[in-house]
MIKOL-311651 format. One line per 5 residues: number of its first residue (from 1); their letters; for each residue x, y, z of N, C-alpha, C, O. Coordinates in steps of 0.02 Angstrom, whole numbers, always signed. Atoms other than C-alpha are relative to their C-alpha. Layout:
<pts>
NUM> A> X,Y,Z,X,Y,Z,X,Y,Z,X,Y,Z  ...
</pts>
This chain:
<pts>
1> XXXXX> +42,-59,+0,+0,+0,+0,+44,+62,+0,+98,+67,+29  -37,-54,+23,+57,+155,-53,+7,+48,+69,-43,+40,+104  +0,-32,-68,+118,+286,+115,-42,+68,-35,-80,+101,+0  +76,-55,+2,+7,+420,+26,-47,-32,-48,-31,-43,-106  +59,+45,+49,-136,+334,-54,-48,+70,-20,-62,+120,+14
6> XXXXX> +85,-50,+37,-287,+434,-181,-58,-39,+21,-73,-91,-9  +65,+5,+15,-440,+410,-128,-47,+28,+3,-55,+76,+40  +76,-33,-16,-621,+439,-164,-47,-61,-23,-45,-103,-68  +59,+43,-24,-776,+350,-105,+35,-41,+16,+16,-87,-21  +2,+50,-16,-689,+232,-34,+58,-47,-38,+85,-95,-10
11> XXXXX> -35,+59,+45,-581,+147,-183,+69,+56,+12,+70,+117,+14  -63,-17,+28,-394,+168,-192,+4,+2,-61,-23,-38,-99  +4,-5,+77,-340,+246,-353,+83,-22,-10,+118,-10,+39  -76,+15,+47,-158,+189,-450,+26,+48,-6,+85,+45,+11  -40,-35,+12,-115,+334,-491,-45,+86,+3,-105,+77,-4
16> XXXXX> +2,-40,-18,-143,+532,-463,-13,+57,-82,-15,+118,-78  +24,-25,+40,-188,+572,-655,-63,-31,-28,-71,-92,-25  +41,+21,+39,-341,+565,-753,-1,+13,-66,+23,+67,-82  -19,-20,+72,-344,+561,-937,-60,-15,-53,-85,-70,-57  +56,-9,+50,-473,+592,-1067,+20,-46,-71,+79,-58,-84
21> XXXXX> +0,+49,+36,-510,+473,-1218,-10,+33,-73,-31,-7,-115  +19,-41,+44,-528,+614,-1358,+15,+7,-30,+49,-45,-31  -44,-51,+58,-450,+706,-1507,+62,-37,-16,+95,-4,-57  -38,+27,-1,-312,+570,-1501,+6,+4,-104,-43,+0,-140  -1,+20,+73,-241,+563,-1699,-24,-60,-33,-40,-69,-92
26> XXXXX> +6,+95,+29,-269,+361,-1699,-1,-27,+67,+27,-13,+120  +18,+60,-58,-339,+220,-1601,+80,-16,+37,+77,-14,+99  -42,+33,-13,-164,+158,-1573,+57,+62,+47,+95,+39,+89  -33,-66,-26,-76,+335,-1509,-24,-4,+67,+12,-4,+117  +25,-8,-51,-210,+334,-1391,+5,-65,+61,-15,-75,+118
31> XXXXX> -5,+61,-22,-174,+186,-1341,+74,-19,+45,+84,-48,+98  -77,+0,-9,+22,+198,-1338,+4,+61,+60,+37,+45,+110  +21,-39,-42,-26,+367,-1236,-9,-9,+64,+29,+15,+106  +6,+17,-47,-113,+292,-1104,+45,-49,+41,+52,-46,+102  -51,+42,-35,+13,+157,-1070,+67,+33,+34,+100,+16,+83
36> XXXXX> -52,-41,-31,+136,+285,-1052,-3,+49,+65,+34,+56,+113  +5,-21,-77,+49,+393,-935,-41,-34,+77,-44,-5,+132  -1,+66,-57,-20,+227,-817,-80,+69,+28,-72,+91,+85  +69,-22,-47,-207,+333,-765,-19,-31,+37,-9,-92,+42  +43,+51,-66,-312,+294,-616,-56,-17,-36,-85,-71,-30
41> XXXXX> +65,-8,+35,-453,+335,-729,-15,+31,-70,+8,+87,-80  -19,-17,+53,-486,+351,-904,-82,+28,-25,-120,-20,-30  +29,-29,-6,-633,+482,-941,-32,-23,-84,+1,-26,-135  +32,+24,+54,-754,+425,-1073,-83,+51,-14,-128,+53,+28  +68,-38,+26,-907,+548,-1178,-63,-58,-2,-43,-106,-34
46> XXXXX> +59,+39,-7,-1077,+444,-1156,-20,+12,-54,-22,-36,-92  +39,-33,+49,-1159,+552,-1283,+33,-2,-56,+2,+15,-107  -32,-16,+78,-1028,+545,-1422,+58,-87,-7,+106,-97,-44  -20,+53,+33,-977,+366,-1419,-36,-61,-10,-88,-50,+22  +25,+86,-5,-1042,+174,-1443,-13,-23,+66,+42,-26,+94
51> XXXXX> -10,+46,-61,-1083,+90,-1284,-15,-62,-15,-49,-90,+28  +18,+45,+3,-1097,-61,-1367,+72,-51,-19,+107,-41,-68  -68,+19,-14,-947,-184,-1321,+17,-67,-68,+24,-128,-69  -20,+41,+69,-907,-231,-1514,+78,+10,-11,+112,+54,+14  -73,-4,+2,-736,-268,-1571,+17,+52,-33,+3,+64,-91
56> XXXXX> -75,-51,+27,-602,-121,-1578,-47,+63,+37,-7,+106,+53  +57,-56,-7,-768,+15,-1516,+70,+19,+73,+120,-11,+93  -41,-21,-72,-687,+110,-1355,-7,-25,+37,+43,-47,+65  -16,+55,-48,-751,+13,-1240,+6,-74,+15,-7,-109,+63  -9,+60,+2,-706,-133,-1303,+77,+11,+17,+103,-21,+63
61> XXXXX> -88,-32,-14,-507,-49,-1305,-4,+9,+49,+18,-43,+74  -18,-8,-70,-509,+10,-1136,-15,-25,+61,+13,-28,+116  +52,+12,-80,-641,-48,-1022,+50,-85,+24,+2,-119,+42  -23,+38,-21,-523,-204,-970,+75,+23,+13,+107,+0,+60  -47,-52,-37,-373,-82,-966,+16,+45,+45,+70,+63,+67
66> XXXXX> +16,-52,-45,-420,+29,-866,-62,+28,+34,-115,+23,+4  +67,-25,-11,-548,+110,-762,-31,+60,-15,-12,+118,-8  +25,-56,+49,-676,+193,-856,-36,+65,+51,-61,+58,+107  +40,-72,-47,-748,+370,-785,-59,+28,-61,-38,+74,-95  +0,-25,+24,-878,+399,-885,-34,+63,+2,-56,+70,+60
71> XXXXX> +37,-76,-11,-964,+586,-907,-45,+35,-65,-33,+31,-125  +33,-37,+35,-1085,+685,-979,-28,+43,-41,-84,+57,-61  -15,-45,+51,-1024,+797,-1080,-61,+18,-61,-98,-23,-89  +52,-34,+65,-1136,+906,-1214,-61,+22,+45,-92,+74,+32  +61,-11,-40,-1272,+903,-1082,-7,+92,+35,+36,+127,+62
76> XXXXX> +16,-67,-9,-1359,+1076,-1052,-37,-24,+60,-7,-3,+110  +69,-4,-64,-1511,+1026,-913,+39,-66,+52,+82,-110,+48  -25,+64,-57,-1494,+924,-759,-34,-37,-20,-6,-91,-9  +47,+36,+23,-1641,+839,-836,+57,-86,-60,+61,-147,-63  -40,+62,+51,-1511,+763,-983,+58,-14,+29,+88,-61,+4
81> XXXXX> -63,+31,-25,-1357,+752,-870,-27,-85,+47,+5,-137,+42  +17,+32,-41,-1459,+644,-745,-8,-83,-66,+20,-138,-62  +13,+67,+40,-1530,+520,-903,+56,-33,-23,+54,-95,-23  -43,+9,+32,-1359,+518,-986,+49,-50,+76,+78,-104,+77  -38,+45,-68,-1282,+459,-805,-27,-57,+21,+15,-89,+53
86> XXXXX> +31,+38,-1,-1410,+327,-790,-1,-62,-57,-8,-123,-50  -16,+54,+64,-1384,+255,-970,+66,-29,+18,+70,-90,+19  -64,+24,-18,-1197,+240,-919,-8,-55,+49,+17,-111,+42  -4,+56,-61,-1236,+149,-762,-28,-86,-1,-14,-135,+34  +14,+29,+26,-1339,+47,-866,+38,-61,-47,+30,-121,-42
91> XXXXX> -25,+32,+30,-1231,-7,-992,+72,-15,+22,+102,-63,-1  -63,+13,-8,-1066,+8,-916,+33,-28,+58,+92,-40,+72  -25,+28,-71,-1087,-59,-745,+43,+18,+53,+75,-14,+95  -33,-70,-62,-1020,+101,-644,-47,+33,+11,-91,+39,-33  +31,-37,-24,-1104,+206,-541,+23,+54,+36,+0,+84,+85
96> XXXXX> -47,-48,+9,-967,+318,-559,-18,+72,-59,-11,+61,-119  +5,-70,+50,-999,+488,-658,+44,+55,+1,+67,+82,+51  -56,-85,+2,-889,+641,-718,-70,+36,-27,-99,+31,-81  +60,-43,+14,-1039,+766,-684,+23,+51,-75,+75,+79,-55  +7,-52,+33,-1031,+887,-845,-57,+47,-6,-100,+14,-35
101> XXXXX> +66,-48,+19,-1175,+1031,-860,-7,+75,-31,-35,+125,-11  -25,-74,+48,-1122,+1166,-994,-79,+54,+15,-139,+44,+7  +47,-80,+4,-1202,+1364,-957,-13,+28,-73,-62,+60,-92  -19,-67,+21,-1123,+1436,-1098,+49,-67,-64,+98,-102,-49  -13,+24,+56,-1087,+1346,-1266,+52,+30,-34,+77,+4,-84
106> XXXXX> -75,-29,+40,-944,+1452,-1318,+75,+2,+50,+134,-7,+36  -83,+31,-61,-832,+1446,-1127,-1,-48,+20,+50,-68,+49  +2,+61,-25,-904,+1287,-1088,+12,-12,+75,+30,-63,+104  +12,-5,-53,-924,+1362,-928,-54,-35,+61,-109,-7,+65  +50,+24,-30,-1019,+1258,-801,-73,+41,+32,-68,+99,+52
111> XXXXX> +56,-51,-14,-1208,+1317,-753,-7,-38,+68,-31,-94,+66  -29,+27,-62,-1166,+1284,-554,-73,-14,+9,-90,-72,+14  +93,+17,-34,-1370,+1296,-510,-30,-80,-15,-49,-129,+17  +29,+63,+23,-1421,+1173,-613,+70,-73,+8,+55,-132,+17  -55,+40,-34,-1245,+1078,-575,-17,-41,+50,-17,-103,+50
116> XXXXX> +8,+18,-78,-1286,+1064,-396,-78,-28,+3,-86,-52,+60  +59,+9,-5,-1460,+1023,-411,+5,-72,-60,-40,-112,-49  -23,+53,+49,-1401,+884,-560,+38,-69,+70,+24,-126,+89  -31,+45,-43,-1282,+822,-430,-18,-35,+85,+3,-79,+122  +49,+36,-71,-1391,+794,-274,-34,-45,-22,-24,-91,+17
121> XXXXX> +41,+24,+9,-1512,+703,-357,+44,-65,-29,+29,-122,-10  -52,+48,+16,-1373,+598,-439,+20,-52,+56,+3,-111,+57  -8,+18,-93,-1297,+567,-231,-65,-38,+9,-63,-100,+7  +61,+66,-11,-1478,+493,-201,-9,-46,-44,-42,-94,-25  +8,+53,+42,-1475,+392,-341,+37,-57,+0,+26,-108,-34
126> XXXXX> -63,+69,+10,-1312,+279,-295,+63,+31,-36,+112,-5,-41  -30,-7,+56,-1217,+378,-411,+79,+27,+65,+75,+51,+121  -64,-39,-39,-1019,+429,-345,+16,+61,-54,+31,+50,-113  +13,-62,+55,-1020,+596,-435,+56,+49,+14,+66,+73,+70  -60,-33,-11,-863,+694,-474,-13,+71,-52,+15,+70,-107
131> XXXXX> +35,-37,+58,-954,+861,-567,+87,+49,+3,+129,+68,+44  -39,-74,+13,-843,+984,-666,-21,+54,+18,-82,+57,+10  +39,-45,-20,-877,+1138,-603,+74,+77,-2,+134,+70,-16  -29,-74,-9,-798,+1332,-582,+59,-1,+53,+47,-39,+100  -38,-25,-46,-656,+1381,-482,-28,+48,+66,-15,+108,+60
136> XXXXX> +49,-42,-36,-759,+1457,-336,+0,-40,+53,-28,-94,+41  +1,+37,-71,-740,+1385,-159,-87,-4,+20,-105,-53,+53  +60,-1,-32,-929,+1425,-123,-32,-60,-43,-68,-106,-22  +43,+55,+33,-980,+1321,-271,+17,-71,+21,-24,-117,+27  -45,+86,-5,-866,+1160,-238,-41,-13,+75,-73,-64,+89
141> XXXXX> +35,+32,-50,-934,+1174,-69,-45,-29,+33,-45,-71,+78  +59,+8,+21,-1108,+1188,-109,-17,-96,-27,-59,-139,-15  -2,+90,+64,-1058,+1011,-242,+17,-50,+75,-17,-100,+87  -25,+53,-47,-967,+928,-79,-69,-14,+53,-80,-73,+65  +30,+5,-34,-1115,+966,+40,-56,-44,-17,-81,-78,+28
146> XXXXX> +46,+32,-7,-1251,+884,-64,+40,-91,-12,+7,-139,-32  -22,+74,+1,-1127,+717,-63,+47,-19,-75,+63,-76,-93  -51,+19,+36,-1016,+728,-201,+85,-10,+24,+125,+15,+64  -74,+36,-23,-858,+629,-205,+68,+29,+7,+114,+13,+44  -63,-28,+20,-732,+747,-275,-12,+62,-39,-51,+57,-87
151> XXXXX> +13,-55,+67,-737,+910,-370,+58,+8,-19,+112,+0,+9  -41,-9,+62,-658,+951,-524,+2,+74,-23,-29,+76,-77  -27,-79,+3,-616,+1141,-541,+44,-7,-63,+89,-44,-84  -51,+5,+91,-565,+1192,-719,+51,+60,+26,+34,+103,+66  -67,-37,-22,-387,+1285,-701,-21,+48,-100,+26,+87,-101
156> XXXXX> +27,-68,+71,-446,+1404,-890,-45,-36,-46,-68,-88,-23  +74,+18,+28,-578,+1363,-1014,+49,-63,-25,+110,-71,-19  -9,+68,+26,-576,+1187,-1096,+25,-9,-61,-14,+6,-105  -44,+0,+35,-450,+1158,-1210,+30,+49,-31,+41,+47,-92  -36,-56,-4,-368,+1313,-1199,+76,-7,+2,+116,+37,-15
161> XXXXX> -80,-5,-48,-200,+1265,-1132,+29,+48,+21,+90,+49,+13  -17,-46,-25,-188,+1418,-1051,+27,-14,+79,+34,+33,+118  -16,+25,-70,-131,+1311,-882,-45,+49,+32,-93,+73,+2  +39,-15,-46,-195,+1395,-725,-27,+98,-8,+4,+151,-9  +23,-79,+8,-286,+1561,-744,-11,+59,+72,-12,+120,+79
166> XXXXX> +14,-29,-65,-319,+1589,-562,+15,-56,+59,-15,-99,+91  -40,+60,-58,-200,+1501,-448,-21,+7,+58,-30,-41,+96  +17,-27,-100,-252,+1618,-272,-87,-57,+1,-106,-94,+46  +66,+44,-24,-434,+1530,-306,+5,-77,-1,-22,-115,+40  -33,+87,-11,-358,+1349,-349,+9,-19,+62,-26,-62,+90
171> XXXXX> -28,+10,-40,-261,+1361,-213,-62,-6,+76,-67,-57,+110  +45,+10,-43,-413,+1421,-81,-61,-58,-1,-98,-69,+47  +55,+72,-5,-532,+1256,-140,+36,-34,+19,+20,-63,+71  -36,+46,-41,-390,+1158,-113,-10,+18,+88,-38,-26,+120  -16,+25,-59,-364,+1204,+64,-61,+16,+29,-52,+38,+86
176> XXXXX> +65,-8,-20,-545,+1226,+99,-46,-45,-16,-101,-47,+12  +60,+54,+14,-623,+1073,+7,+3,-52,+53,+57,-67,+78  -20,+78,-35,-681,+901,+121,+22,-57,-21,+51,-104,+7  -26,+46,+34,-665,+816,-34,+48,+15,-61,+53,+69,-90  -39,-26,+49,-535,+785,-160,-12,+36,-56,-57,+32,-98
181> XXXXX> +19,-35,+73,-497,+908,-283,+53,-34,-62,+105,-56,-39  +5,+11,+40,-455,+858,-445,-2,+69,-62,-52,+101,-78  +15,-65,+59,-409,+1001,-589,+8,-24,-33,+51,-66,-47  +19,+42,+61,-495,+972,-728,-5,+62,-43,-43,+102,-15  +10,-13,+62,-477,+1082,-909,+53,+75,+10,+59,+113,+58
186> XXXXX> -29,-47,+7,-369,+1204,-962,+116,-34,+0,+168,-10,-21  -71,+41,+3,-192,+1101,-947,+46,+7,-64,+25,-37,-101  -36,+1,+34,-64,+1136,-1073,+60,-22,-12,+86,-21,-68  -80,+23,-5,+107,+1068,-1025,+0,-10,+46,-50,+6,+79  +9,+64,-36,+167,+953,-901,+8,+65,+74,-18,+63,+130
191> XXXXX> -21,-67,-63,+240,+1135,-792,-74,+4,+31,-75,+12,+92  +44,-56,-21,+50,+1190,-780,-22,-94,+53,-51,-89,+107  +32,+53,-61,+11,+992,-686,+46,+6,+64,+20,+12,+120  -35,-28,-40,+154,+1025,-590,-41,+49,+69,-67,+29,+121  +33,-51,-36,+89,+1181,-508,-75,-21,+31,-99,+0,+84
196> XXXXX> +72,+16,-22,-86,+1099,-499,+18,-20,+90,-7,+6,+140  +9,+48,-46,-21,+971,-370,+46,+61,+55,+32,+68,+114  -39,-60,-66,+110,+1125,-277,-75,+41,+34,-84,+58,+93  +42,-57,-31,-45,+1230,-262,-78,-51,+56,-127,-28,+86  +33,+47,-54,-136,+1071,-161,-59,-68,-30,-89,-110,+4
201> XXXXX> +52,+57,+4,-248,+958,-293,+50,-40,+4,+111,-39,-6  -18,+76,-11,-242,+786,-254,-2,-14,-77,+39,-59,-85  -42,+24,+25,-232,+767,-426,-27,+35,-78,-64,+83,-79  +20,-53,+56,-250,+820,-626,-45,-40,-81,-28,-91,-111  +8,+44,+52,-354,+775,-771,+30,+30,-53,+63,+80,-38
206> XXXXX> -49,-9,+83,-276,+801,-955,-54,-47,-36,-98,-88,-21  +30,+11,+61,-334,+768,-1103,+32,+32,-66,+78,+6,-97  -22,-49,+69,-309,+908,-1255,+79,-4,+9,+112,-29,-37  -55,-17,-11,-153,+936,-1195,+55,-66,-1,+114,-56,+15  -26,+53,+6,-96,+754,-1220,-1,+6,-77,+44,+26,-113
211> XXXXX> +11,+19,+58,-185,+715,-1376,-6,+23,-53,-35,+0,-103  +8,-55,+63,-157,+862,-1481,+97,+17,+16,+126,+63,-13  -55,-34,-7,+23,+875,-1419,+54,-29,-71,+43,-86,-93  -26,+32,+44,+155,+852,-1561,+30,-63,+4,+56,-75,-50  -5,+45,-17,+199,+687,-1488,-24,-18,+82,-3,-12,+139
216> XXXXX> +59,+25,-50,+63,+621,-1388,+30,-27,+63,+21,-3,+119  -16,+41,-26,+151,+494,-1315,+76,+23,+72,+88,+12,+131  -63,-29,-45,+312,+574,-1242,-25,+61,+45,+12,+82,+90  +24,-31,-41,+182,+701,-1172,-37,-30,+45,-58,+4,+91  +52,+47,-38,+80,+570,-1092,+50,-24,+55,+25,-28,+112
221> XXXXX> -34,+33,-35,+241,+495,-1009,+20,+67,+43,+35,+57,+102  -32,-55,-43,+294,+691,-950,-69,+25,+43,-66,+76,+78  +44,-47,-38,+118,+724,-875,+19,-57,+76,+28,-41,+135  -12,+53,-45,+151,+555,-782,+47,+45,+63,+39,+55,+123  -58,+0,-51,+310,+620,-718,-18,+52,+38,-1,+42,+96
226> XXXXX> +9,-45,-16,+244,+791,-674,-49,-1,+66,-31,+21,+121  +30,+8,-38,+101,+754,-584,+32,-32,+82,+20,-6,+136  -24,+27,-35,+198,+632,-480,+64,+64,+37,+59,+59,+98  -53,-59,+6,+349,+789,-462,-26,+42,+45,+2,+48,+99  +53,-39,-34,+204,+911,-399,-9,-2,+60,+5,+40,+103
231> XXXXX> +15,+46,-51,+139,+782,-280,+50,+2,+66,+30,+15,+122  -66,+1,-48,+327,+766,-182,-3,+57,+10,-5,+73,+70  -23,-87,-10,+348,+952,-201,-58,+25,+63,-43,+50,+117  +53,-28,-59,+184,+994,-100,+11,-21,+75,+9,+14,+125  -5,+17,-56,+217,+863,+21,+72,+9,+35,+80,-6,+95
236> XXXXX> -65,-3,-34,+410,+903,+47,-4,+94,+29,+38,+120,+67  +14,-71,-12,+341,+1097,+63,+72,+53,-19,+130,+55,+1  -67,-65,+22,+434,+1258,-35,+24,+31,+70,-3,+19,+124  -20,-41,-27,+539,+1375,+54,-60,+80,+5,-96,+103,-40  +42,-80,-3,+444,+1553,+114,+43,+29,-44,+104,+25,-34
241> XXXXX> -18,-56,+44,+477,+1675,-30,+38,+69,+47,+18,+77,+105  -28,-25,-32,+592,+1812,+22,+20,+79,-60,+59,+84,-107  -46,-87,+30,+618,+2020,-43,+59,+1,+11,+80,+58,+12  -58,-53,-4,+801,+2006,-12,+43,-70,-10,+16,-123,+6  -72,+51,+13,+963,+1885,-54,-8,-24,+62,-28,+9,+110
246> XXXXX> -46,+15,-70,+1023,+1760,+80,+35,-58,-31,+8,-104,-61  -53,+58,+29,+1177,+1652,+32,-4,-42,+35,-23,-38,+93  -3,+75,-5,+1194,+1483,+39,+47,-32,+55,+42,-79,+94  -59,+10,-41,+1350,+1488,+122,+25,+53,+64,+24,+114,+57  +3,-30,-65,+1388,+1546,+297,+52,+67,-37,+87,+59,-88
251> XXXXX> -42,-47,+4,+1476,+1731,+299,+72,+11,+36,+116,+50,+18  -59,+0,-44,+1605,+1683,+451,+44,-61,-25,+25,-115,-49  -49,+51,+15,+1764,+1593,+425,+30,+20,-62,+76,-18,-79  -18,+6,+71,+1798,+1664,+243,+97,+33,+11,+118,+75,+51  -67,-19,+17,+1988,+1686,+199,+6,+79,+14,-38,+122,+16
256> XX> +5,-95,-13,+2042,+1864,+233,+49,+18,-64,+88,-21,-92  -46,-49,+75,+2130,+1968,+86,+16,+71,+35,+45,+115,+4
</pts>
């Protein structure tokens, strides 16, 4: 057993990234991808793929590789996030969900009301519900109180790779959430997962930023390393920042001239 273990609801996770199943150039990239960066959880669209477990379909490729997360994506109402989370549980035999509930069709900004009101009703249903949601301590808290597992705080809009847009509010869900956080969208290079895990999530999802990178694969193996990098760094704790020089080396004892 690992001396810092991930968990949520209950299950130990493998590993401290999550990784999206998307935009990959080829079945086989994505494939070579994931092996390289070893996920706890591998994030799957309900609405935009097959759930029917025929040879080569996605979840015929992964669902014995790995564990699937899947989510809701495209969904506007709590009405279609709730059915779309129900078909999954249906066909895929999780009762696991990555809440999605788009406001805003052009930032792909989450609509927190209907979020939170998506994700309670989800919590009574059995469901372990990990919704994407805003950078906003009131909202995550709002998501944790009606019984969600984990929130997912986007670090800049969704497939932006603009890494973190607002680190001071990252930073305050981290040390204010009960449950794990998880930054989810906006990731561009392995520096911006890095910082995720210094500034306190437990851990990072990726996606664009893998499978659009000019070699997928050698980015898949550097988010690995990064995340993991982050992780030590938080728990070995930086130095306090300092307005003024202080050398390394003591000032008494030096040679005289």
């Amino acid at each position: 057993m690992s001396s810092d273990p991930f968990i949520i609801a209950g299950t130990a996770l493998s590993s401290r990234l999550f990784v999206g199943s998307a935009r990959y150039p080829s079945q086989q990239v994505m494939l070579d991808a994931m092996a390289a960066s070893e996920p706890c959880m591998v994030t799957m669209s309900i609405r935009r793929i097959s759930l029917e477990g025929y040879a080569g379909s996605l979840v015929d490729l992964l669902g014995d590789r790995y564990r699937i997360l899947p989510n809701t994506a495209g969904c506007v109402t709590a009405r279609d996030a709730i059915l779309t989370a129900e078909l999954a549980r249906e066909a895929l035999g999780t009762n696991w969900i990555k809440l999605e509930l788009i406001g805003d069709r052009d930032l792909l900004y989450p609509d927190v009301e209907q979020l939170v009101h998506a994700a309670d009703e989800l919590v009574r249903k059995g469901f372990v519900v990990l919704p994407y949601c805003n950078e906003d301590p009131v909202a995550c808290q709002k998501l944790a109180d009606v019984g969600c597992a984990a929130v997912m705080p986007l670090g800049s809009l969704i497939g932006s790779g603009r890494g973190i847009a607002n680190p001071a509010a990252i930073e305050l869900v981290c040390n204010r959430s009960p449950v794990p956080v998880v930054l989810d969208a906006g990731i561009g290079t392995a520096s911006d997962a890095v910082l995720a895990m210094e500034l306190g999530c437990d851990a990072v999802m990726v996606d664009t930023a893998i499978a659009k990178a000019h070699d997928p694969v050698k980015m898949a193996a550097a988010m690995k390393a990064a995340v993991a990098a982050g992780r030590s760094a938080r728990l070995a704790g930086r130095i306090p920042k300092k307005s003024f020089a202080e050398p390394s080396s003591p000032q008494l004892g030096l040679i005289a001239t």
